[in-house]
C-alpha positions in Angstrom: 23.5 11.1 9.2 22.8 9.2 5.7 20.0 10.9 3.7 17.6 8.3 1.9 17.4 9.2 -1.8 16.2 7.4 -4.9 17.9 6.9 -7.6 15.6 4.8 -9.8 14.3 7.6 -12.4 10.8 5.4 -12.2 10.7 5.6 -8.5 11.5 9.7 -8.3 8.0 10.7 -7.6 8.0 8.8 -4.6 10.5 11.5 -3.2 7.7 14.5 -3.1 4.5 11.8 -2.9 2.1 12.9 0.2 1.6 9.5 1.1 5.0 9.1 2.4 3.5 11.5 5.1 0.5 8.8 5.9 0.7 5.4 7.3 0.6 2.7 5.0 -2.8 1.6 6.8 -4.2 4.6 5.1 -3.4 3.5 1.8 -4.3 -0.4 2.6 -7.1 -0.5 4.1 -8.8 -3.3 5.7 -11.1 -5.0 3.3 -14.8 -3.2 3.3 -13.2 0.7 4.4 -13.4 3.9 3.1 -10.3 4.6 0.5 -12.0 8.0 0.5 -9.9 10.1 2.7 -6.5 8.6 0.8 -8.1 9.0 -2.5 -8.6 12.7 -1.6 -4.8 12.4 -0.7 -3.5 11.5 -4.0 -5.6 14.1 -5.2 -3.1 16.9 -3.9 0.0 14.8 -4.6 1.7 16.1 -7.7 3.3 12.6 -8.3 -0.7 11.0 -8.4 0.3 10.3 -12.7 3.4 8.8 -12.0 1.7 6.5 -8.8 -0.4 5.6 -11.1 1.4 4.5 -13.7 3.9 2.5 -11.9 1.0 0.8 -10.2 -0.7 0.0 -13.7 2.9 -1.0 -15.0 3.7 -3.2 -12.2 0.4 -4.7 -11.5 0.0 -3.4 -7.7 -3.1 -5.4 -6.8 -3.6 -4.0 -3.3 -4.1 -0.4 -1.7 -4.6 2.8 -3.4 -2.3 4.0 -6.3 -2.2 7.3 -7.8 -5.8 7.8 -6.5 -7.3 4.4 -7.6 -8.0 1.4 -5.5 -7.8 -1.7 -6.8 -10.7 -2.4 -8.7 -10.7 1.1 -10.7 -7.2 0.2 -11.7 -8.1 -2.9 -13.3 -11.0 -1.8 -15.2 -8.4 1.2 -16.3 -6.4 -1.2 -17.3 -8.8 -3.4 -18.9 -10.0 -0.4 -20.8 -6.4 0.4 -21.9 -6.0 -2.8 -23.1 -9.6 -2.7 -25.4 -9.1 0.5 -26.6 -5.1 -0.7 -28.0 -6.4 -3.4 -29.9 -9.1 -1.4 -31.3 -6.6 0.9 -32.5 -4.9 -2.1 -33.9 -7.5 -3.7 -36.0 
């Protein structure tokens, strides 16, 4: 019996995530339903950060990442991206 592991260091989180323990319907929704109960979800899952992250990094457009649908990722993102050149000026 083969054991799925992962070796990418970027992917590790996805070894303890909670949503691995949920359909992927939970996490996609169809257009115009609650991303509540997920939401709450990621909100338990120690690896929400990294989720996150790799969804911000990778521009996941769909579903919820580290606690964020789609929308509230790209104005995070969009607010990342003001504040850096702010900082820049």
């Amino acid at each position: 019996m083969s054991i799925n592991t992962i070796t990418d260091p970027e992917l590790a989180w996805q070894e303890t995530a909670l949503c691995a323990q949920a359909g992927p319907e939970f996490f996609f929704p169809a257009p115009g339903s609650s991303t509540r109960e997920a939401k709450q979800l990621c909100g338990a899952c120690e690896g929400r950060v990294a989720c996150l992250e790799y969804a911000l990094t990778h521009d996941e457009r769909f579903g919820v990442w580290g606690g964020l649908s789609e929308k509230e990722r790209l104005r995070l993102k969009r607010g990342r991206e003001r504040a850096g050149r702010a900082g820049s000026a």
